[in-house]
C-alpha positions in Angstrom: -36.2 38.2 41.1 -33.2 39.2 39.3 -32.9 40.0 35.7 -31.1 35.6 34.7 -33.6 34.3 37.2 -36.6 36.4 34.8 -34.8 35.1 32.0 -34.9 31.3 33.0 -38.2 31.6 33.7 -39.0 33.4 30.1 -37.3 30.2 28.7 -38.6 27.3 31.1 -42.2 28.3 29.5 -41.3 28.3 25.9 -40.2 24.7 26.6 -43.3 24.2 28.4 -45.1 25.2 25.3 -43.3 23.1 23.2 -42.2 25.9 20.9 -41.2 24.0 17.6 -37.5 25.6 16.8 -37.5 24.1 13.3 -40.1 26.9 11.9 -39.1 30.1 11.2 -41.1 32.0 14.4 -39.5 29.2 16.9 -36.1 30.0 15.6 -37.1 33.4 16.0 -38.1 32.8 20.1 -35.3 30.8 20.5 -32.8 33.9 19.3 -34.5 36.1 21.3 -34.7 34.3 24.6 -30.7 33.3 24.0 -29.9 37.0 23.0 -31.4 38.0 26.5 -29.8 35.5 28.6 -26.7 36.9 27.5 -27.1 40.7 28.2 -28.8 39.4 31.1 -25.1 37.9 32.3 -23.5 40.8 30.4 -25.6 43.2 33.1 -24.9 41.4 36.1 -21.5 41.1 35.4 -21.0 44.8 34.9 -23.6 45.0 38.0 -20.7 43.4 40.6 -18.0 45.2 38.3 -19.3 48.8 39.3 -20.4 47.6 42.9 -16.1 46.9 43.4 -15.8 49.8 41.9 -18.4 52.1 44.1 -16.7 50.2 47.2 -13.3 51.5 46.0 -13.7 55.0 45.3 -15.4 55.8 48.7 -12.5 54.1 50.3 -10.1 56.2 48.4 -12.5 59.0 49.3 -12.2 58.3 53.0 -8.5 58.0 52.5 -8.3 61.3 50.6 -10.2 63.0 53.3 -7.8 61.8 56.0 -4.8 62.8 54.1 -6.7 66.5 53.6 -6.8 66.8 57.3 -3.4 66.0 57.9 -1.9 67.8 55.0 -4.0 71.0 55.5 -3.6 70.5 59.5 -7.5 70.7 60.5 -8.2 69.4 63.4 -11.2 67.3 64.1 -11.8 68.3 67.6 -12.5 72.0 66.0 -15.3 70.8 64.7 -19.0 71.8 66.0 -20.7 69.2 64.7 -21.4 65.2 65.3 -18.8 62.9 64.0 -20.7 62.1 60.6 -20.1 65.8 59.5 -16.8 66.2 57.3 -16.8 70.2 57.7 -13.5 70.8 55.6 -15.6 69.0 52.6 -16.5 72.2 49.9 -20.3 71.2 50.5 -20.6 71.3 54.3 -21.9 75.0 56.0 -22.1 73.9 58.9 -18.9 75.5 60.5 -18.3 79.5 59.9 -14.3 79.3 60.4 -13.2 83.0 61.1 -10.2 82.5 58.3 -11.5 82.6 55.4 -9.3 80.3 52.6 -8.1 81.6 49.5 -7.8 79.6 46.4 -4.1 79.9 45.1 -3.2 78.5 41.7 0.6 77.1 40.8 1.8 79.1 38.0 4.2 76.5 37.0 1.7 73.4 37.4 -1.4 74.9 37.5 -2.3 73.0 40.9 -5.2 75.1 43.4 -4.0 75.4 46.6 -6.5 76.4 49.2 -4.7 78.8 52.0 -5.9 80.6 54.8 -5.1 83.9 56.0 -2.2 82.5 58.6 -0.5 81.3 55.9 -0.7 84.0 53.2 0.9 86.3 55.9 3.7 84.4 55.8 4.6 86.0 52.1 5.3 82.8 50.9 5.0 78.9 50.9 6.4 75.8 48.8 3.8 74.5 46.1 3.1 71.0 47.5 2.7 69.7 43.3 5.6 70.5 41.9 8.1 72.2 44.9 7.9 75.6 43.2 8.3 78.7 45.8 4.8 80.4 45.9 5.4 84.3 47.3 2.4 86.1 47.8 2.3 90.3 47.7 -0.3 92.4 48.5 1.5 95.5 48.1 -0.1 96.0 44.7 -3.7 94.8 45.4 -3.7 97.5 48.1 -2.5 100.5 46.6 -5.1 99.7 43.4 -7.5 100.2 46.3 
């Protein structure tokens, strides 16, 4: 039973024990039963307002995930696993890739860039935020080592 239908039935047996509203405790009832009938309707409205809203996130999600593939170029058919698996998702171990990614941030909009080996040989890339060339030296790295 849902939360109005409890609340119909809360008021359906005040009537039905003829609840005088003219006393102080009947207006009291009355109040009360009215008060919940409204957040009742107030939760089931936000209720189907976050349900629209669960249903459009995960669709953006999906959407987000397709545009990661093709952006980043990752290729479903690479993938060991069944078709449920999203093994380019952060929280999926599933698939030990030999290149490891690198995290790259934009120094002139701060956007994280993951990259893979492949592409950090190439010295440099274009940020895909703000269109900033990215060049990447190792030169120092190394000879601290």
């Amino acid at each position: 039973m849902k939360l109005g239908e409890k609340v119909s039935y809360l008021k359906g047996l005040m009537e039905g024990l003829e609840i005088n509203e003219s006393t102080k405790e009947g207006k009291v009832i009355a109040l009360m039963a009215d008060v919940l009938q409204d957040m009742a309707l107030s939760i089931e409205d936000m209720q189907d307002q976050i349900d629209e809203v669960v249903e459009v996130v995960d669709t953006i999600d999906e959407d987000l995930g397709e545009i990661e593939r093709d952006y980043y170029q990752f290729d479903d058919d690479d993938c060991c696993c069944d078709d449920d698996c999203d093994c380019y998702d952060d929280d999926c171990d599933c698939c030990d890739d030999d290149d490891e990614l690198y995290e790259v941030v934009c120094p002139s909009c701060g956007d994280t860039i993951c990259l893979n080996e492949g592409m950090l040989e190439e010295g440099s890339m274009t940020c895909p935020g703000c269109g900033e060339l990215l060049e990447f030296d190792f030169e120092e790295d190394e000879t601290e080592e």
